[in-house]
ZAMARGU-4260 file (C-alpha; in steps of 0.2 Angstrom, whole numbers, plus 5000, padded with zeros to 4 digits):
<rodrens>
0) 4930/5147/5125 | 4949/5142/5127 | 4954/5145/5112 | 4971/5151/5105 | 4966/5165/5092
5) 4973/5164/5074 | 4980/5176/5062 | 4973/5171/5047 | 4983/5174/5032 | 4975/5174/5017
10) 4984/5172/4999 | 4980/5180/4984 | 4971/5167/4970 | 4981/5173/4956 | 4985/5160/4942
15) 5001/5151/4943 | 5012/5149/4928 | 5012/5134/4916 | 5029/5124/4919 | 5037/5116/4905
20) 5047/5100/4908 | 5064/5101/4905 | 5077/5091/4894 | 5081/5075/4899 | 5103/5068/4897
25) 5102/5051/4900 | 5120/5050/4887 | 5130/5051/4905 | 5143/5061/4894 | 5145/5074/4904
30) 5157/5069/4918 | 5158/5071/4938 | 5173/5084/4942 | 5175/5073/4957 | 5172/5056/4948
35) 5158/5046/4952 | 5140/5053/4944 | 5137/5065/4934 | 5128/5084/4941 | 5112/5079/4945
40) 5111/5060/4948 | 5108/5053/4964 | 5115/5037/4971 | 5101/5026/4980 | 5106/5009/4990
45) 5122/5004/4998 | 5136/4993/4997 | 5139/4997/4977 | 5149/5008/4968 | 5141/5019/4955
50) 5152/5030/4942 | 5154/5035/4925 | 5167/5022/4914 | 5177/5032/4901 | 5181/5014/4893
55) 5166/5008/4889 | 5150/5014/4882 | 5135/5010/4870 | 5135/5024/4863 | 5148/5042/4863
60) 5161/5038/4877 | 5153/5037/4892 | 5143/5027/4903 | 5135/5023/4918 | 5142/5007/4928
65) 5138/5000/4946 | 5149/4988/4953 | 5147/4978/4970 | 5158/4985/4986 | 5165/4966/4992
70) 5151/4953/4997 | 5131/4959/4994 | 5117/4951/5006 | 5101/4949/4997 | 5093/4965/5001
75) 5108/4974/4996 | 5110/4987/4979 | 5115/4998/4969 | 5104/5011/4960 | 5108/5029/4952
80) 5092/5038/4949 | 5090/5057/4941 | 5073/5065/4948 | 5061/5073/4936 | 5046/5084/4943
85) 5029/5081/4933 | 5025/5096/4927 | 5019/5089/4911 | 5005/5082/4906 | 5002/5064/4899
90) 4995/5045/4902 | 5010/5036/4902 | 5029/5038/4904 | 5041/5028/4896 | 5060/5024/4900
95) 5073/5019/4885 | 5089/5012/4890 | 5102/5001/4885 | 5112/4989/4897 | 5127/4976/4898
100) 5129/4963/4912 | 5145/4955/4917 | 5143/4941/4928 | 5125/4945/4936 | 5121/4931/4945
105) 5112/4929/4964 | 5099/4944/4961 | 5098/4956/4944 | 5102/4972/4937 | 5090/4982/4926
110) 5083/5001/4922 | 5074/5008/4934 | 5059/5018/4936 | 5047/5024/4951 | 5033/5038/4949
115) 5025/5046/4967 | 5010/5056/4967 | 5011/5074/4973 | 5009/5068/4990 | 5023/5059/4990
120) 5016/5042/4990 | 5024/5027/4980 | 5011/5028/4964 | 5019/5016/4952 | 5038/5008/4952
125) 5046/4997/4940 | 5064/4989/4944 | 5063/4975/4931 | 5067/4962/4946 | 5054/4950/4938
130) 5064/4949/4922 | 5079/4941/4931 | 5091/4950/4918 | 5108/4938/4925 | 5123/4933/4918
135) 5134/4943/4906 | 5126/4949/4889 | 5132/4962/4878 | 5124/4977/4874 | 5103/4977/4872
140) 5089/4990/4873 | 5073/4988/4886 | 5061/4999/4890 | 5049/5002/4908 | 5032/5009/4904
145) 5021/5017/4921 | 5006/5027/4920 | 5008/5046/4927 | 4996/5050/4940 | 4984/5062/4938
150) 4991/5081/4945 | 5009/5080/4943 | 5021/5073/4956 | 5039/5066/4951 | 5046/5053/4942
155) 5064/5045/4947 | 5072/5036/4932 | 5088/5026/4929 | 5097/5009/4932 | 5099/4997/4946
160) 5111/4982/4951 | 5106/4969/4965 | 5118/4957/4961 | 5138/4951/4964 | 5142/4956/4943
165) 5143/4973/4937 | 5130/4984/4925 | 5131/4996/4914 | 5118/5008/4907 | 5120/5021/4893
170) 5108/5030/4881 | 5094/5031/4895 | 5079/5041/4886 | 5063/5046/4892 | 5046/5048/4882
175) 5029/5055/4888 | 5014/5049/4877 | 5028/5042/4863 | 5037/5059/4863 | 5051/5065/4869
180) 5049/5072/4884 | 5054/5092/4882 | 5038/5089/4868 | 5027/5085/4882 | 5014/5099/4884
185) 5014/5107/4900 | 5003/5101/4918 | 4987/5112/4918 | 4988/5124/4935 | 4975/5125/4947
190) 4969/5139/4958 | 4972/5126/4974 | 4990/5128/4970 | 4994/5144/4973 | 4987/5145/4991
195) 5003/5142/5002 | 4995/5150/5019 | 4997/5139/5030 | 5011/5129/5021 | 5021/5132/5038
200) 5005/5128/5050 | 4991/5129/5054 | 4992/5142/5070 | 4980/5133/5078 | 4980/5130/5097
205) 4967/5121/5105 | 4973/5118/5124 | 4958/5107/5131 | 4940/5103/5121 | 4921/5105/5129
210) 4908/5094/5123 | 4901/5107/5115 | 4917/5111/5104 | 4919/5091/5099 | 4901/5092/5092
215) 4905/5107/5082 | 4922/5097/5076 | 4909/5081/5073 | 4899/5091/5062 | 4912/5103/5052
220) 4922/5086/5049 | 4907/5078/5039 | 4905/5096/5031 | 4920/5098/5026 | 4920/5080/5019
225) 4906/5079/5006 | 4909/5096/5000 | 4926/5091/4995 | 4920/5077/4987 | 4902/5085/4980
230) 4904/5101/4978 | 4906/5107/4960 | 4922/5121/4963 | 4930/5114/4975 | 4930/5098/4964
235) 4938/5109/4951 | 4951/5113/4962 | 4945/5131/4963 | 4951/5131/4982 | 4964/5120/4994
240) 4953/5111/5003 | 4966/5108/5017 | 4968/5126/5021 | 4948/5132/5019 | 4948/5121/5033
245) 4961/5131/5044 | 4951/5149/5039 | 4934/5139/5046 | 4941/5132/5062 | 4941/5147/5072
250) 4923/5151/5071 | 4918/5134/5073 | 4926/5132/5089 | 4921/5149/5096 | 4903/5146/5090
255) 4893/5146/5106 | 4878/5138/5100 | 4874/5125/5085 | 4864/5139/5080 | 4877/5148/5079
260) 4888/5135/5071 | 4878/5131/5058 | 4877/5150/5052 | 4894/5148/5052 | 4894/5134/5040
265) 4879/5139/5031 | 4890/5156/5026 | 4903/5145/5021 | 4894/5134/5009 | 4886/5149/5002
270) 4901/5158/4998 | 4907/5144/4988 | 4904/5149/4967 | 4894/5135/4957 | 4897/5134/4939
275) 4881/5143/4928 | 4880/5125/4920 | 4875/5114/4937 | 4861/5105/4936 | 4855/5091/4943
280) 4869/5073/4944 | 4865/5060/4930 | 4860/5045/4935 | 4873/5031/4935 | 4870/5017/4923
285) 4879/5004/4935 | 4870/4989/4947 | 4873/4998/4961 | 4879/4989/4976 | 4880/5003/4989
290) 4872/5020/4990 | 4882/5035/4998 | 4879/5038/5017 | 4871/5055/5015 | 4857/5052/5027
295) 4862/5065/5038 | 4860/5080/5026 | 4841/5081/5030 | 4846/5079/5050 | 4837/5096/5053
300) 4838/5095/5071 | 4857/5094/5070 | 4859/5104/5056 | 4847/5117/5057 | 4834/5117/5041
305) 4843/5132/5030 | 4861/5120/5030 | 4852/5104/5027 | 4840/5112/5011 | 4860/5121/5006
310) 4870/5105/5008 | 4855/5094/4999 | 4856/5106/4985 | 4875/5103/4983 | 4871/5085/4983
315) 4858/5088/4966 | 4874/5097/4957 | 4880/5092/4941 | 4898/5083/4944 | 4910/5079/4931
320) 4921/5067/4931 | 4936/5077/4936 | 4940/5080/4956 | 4955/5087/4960 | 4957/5076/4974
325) 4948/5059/4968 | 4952/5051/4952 | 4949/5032/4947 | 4963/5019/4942 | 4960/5010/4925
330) 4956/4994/4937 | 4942/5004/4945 | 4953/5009/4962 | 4953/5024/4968 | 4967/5037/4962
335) 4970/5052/4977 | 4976/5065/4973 | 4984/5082/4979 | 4983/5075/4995 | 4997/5084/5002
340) 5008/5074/5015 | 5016/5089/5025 | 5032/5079/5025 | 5040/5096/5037 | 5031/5094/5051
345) 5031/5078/5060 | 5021/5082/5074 | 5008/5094/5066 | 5000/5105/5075 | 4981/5103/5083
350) 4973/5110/5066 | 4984/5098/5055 | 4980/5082/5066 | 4961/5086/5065 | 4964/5087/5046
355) 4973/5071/5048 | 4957/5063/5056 | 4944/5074/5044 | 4955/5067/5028 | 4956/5047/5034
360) 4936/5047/5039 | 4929/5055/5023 | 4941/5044/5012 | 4934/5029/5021 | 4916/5038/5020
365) 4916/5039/5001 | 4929/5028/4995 | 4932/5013/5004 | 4923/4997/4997 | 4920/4989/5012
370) 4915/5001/5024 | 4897/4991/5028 | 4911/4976/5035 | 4919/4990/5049 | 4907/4979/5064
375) 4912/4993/5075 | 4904/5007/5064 | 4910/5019/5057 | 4902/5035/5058 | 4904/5034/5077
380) 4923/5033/5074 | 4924/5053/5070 | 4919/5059/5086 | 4927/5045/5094 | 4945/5050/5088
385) 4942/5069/5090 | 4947/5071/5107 | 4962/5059/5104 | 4968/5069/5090 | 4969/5086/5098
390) 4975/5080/5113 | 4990/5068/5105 | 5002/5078/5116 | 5018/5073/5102 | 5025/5064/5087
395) 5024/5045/5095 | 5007/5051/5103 | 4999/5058/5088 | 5007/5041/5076 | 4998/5031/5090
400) 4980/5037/5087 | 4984/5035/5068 | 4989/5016/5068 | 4971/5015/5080 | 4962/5025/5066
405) 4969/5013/5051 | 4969/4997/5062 | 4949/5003/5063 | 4943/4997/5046 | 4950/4981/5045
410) 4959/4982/5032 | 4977/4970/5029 | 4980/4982/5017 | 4981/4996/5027 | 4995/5001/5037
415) 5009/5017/5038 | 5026/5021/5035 | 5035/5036/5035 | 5055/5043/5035 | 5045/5051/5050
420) 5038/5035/5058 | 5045/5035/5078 | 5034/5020/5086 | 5039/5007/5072 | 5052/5005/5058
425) 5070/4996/5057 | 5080/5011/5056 | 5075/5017/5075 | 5073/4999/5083 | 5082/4984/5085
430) 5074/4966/5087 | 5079/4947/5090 | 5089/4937/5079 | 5074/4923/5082 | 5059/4921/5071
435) 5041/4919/5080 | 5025/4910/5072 | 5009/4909/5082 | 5004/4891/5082 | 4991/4885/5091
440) 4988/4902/5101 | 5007/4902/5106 | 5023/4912/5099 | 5032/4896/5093 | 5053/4900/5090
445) 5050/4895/5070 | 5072/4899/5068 | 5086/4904/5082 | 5101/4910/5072 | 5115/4906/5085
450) 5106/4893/5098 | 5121/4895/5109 | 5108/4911/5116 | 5100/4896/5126 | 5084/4895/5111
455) 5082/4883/5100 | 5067/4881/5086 | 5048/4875/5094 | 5055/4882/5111 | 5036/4895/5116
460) 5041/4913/5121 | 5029/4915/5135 | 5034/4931/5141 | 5047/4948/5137 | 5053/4957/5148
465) 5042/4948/5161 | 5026/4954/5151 | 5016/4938/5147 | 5015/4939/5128 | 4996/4936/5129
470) 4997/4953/5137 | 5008/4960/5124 | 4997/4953/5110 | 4981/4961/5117 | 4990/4978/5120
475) 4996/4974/5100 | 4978/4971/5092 | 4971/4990/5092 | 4987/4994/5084 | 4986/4981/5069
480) 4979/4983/5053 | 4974/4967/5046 | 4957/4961/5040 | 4956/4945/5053 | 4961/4940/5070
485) 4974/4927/5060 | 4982/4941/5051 | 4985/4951/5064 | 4994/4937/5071 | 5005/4937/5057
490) 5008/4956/5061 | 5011/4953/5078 | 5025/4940/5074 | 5035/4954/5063 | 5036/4968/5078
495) 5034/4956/5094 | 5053/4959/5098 | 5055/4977/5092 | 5064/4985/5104 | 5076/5001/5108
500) 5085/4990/5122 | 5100/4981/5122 | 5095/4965/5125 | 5076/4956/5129 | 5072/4946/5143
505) 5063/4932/5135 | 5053/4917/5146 | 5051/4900/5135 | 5043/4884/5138 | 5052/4869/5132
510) 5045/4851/5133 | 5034/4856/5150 | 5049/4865/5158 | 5051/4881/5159 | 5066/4895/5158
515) 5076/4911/5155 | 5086/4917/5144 | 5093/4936/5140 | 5095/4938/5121 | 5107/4952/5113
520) 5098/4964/5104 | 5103/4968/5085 | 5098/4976/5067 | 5084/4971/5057 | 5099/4969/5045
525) 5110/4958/5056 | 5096/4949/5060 | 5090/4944/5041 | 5098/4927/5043 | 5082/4921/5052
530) 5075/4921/5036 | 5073/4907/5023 | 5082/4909/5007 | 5070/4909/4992 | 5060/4895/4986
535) 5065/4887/4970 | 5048/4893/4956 | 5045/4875/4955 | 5051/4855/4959 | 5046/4837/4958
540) 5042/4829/4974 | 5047/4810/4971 | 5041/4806/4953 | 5022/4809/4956 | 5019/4825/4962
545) 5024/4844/4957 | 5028/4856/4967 | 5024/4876/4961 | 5029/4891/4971 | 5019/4906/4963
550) 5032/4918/4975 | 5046/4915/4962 | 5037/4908/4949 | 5038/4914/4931 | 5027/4912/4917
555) 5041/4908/4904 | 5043/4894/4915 | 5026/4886/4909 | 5031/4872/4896 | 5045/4865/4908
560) 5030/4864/4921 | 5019/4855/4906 | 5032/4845/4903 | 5036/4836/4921 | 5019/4835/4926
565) 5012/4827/4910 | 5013/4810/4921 | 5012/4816/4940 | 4997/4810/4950 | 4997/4829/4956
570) 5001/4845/4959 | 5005/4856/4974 | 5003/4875/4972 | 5008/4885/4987 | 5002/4902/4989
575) 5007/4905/5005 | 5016/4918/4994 | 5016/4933/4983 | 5013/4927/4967 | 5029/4935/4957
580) 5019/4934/4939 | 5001/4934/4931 | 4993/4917/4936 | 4979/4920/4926 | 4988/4917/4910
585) 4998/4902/4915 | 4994/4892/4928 | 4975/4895/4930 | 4971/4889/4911 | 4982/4875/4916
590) 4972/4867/4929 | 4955/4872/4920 | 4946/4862/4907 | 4935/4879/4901 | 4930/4896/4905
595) 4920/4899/4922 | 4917/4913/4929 | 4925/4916/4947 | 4923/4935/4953 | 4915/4951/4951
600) 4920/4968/4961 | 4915/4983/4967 | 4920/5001/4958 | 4917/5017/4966 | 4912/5033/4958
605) 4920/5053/4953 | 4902/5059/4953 | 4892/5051/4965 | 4908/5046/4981 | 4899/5032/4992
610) 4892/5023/4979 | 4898/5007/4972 | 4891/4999/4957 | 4894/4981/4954 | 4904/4975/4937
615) 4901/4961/4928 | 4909/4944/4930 | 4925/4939/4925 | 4931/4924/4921 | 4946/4911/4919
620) 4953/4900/4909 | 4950/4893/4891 | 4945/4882/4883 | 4956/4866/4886 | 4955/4849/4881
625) 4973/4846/4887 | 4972/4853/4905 | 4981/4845/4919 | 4970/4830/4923 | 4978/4827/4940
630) 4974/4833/4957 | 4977/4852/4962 | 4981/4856/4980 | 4983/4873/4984 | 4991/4879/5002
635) 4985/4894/5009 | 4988/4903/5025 | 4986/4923/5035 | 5001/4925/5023 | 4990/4923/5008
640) 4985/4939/5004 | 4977/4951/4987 | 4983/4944/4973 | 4985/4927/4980 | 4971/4926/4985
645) 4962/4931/4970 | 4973/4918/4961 | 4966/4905/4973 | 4947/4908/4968 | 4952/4904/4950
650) 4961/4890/4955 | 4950/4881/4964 | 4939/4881/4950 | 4950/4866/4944 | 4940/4848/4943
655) 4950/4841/4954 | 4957/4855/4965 | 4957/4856/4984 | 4963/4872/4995 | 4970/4866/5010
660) 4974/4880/5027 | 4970/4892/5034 | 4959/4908/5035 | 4969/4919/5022 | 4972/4938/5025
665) 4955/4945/5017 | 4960/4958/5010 | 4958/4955/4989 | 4958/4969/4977 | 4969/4982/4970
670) 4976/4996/4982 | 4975/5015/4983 | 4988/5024/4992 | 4986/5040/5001 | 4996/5053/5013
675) 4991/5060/5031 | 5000/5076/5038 | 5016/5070/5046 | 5023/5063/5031 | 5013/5048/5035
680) 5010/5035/5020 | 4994/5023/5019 | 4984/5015/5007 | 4969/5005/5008 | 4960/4990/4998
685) 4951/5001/4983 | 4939/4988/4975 | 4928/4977/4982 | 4930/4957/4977 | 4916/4946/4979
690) 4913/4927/4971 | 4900/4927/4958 | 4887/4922/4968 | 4888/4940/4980 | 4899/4931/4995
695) 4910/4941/5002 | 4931/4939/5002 | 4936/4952/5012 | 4937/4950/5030 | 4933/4930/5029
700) 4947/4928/5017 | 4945/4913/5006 | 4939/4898/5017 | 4949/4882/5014 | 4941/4866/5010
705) 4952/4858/5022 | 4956/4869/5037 | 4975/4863/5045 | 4985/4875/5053 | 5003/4872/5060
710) 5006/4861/5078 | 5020/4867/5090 | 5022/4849/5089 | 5023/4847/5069 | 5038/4865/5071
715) 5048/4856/5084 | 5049/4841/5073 | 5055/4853/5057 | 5038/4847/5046 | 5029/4858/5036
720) 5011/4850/5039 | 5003/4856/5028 | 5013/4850/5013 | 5013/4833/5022 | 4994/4834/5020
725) 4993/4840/5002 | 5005/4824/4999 | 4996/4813/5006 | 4978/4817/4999 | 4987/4818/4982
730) 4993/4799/4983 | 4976/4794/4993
</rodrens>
């Protein structure tokens, strides 16, 4: 076999020691020798000035003030965060604080608060942006609540500004459970965290594969899998899972048989301990939906009969339900835990990828709702990305087969980023101040910022660099995660002129002629101007139809709504947007005369990974005798994605409602975010949405009743077709 040897190195299981969370000083008393914050603070953002003012102060003499640096642009802020690890225990975590504002106004200012997993991932974060805190106020108290993630990780709390004014924050406190937080009792310990063996890699080599040895990787991947998620110890976190993979891996590869290799295995499933109360797994109340794929624990002939008869009896365990690595949101998602993102090794090593691989394939195995909708397959994409992996020759390489592996399921949800990231990101690339929307298969110029560069708006980019952007939009499509053929479209439009050059060579069609133009290249910063400013939450349009737009639309907003539209023919609601607040609460029982249910979903399971039970029905509205009698036309496009989408089912439900669009992004329900070795971030749709009836959502997106999708002709001409529809069939 050519095979690297390893020296395994083998740490001892001794119990860690209980941490205890420290005291937090949120009274910004104590100042900087150097001015600016105090010891311990970090200052996150640009363009702003963060320090400690000695004249003014809620409380003491001291506090906290941000304070803009000359002219801010919209993505522009100011944010002074102190990080606390999580080495307590608790549901939720709660930040105090009290703020002024002078003369906020064009953005907001607010606390702040964001808590990542121990993985690193994003797990909840709270900037209070929605509350719109402008203007200039005197002193007031607010409060963040987030919960904590199962298993530690680290929490960032303090105050932000994104605004032209100035804010100050003093008497910032933080409570775990209600309590303060040096009450909070300490973050129980597992064995898994004290083996550190391969924190530095792996030492893993593998300089070409035979057949042989990718059928042994095949197998030990689904192995590895379903005992992380079945068996009873290492549930417990009785061992790290990542490195019991590393101490495996060389026998497996130099296994010369299957016979051979499935001693191997069978020795490894053997040695693992089993509590004295395992019994056989309850059976799950729920309407099951999907059962796990564990068809291939009685394949004999691949297994051998002793590993198939071990692996089935691991199946008939007893499992709580606690895994160290799985948990489940309140909303029924997914929560992953421990999954540790390696953040110091952006090109990992050949053992470290294959974990990469092992990791993203059983997560789909057992946790993603809508693995029966991958049309490709999935169990054939393990050995299909072996090879791949282990040969991913560096970082750019090895980030490559990962956005194939994502792009895989389907998924608009799904995608990376990373600090790490080298093939995408705005930090290492440049792109076009011009901004692209397919229309009618074609890359239609939507905005030129300066059209002295020879563009103008409706002008069709037909090639860069002399590729042809069909080209360049088939090379694109194995790369893009997004549920449909529309969406990734709308992927495509975001990174189309990403570039490290300093100019693009772009081909246009304009009006049957054609031409050439060579475009400077600059930063994604430089070229925000391409982009709209935000749309107003809501409008008339003439003095019979209202205008909503749930992207900046608030739910305070609601009786001014009720009030303008009282006599209006009807409404337009736009969601080719984000919605920035709970619909269900103000616009859905708006439109809707009753309750009626409009969705059910999908949960997964601790016990029993793979299986999915369906919920019940949920349902909007109220009862309503003074609902909005007039007609309800909702916009959709690719852009319409989640919870927009969700909105829209409701929605629709109204008597006199119509959606008018596009195929939306298919990709409804709450995500799960996870990390891959690299320092890669992901995430995934983690329930399954389906309408009451069992039809599916994902993937097909929520089909309009009208389908209309934008004309190079309607751009050149600066119309937004779409609402020019909805107006019309509103005053039909």
């Amino acid at each position: 076999m050519r095979f690297a040897t390893l020296v395994l190195l083998f740490a001892l299981s001794l119990p860690a020691a209980a941490q205890y969370p420290a005291a937090f000083d949120g009274s910004f008393e104590s100042n900087s020798p150097g001015g600016g914050l105090p010891y311990g603070w970090i200052n996150w953002g640009g363009n702003y000035y963060l320090e400690v003012d000695t004249s003014a102060s809620y409380e003491g003499h001291n506090a906290l003030r941000i304070t803009p640096l000359g002219k801010t642009g919209n993505h522009d802020f100011g944010c002074a965060v102190k990080r606390i690890p999580v080495t307590f225990a608790g549901k939720t975590i709660t930040l105090n604080g009290y703020l002024k504002l002078d003369s906020v106004a064009g953005g907001y200012g607010g606390l702040f608060m964001r808590v990542d997993n121990r993985s690193g991932a994003v797990y909840k974060m709270d900037n209070m942006r929605n509350r719109k805190l402008q203007g200039t106020t005197a002193w007031q108290k607010y409060s963040i609540h987030l919960p904590l993630p199962e298993g530690g990780g680290t929490v960032y709390v303090g105050a932000i500004n994104s605004s032209s004014g100035k804010v100050w924050a003093d008497n910032l406190e933080v409570l775990v459970d209600g309590k303060p937080l040096k009450d909070a009792p300490p973050l129980r310990v597992f064995k898994a965290d004290s083996d550190h063996a391969f924190d530095n890699g792996s030492g893993i080599t593998i300089p070409s594969l035979t057949t042989q040895q990718e059928k042994h990787l095949e197998v030990l991947g689904k192995v590895w899998g379903f005992l992380k998620y079945y068996h009873p110890a290492v549930m417990a976190g009785e061992y790290n899972w990542d490195y019991e993979l590393f101490r495996i891996l060389p026998e497996i590869l130099n296994s010369s048989s299957e016979t051979a290799r499935n001693e191997v295995l069978l020795r490894w499933v053997n040695r693992l301990t089993v509590p004295e109360e395992a019994r056989r797994a309850r059976n799950s109340q729920q309407t099951i939906k999907f059962k796990p794929d564990l068809d291939w624990l009685s394949d004999e002939k691949t297994l051998g009969p002793a590993l198939s008869a071990s692996l089935k009896k691991v199946e008939a365990l007893n499992r709580e339900d606690f895994n160290y690595y799985l948990g489940m949101e309140p909303a029924g998602n997914p929560a992953f835990k421990n999954e540790q993102a390696y953040n110091n090794m952006p090109y990992p090593d050949a053992g470290f990828r294959l974990l990469a691989l092992y990791r993203y394939w059983n997560i789909i195995q057992y946790c993603f709702p809508y693995k029966h909708l991958i049309t490709e397959g999935w169990n054939n994409k393990l050995p299909e990305f072996i090879p791949a992996m282990v040969n991913a020759a560096d970082t750019a390489a090895y980030q490559t087969v990962l956005l194939r592996l994502i792009a895989s399921i389907h998924d608009s949800h799904a995608g990376v980023s990373s600090p790490n990231l080298v093939i995408r990101g705005a930090d290492r690339f440049k792109t076009l101040p011009l901004r692209v929307r397919f229309a009618e298969e074609k890359a239609v110029l939507l905005k030129v910022a300066d059209e002295k560069c020879g563009l103008r708006k409706g002008d069709v980019i037909t090639a860069i660099n002399k590729e042809p952007v069909t080209a360049i939009v088939k090379r694109l499509l194995p790369l893009t995660s997004a549920s449909n053929y529309a969406t990734q479209l709308n992927r495509i439009e975001r990174i189309l002129f990403q570039t490290r050059d300093s100019s693009l060579l772009l081909d246009y069609e304009r009006d049957g002629a054609t031409g050439s133009v060579t475009v400077p290249a600059v930063t994604y910063k430089e070229a925000m101007v391409i982009y709209d400013p935000p749309v107003g939450p809501w409008k008339m349009i003439g003095e019979d139809v209202g205008y909503v737009y749930p992207g900046t639309f608030k739910n305070t907003q609601m009786d001014s709504i009720r009030e303008a539209f009282k006599n209006t023919k009807g409404m337009v609601i736009d969601l080719r947007s984000y919605p920035a607040d709970n619909l269900l609460s103000s616009l859905v029982p708006y439109v809707l005369p009753s309750p009626v249910p409009f969705v059910k979903f999908t949960v997964g399971s601790v016990r029993q990974p793979g299986q999915f039970g369906m919920t019940g029905e949920m349902k909007a509205g109220s009862k309503n005798k003074d609902y909005y009698k007039g007609k309800v036309v909702i916009l959709v496009n690719a852009t319409t994605q989640s919870n927009a989408e969700f909105i829209t089912m409701a929605l629709r439900l109204a008597p006199r409602a119509v959606v008018l669009g596009s195929t939306t992004a298919g990709a409804d329900g709450n995500v799960s975010y996870f990390a891959l070795p690299g320092g890669i971030q992901t995430l995934i749709t983690g329930i399954g949405v389906y309408y009451p009836d069992g039809r599916e959502t994902q993937r097909t997106g929520i089909g309009p009743d009208i389908v209309m999708e934008p004309t190079v002709k309607g751009i050149r001409e600066n119309r937004d077709e779409l609402l020019d529809k909805a107006l019309a069939i509103i005053r039909e």
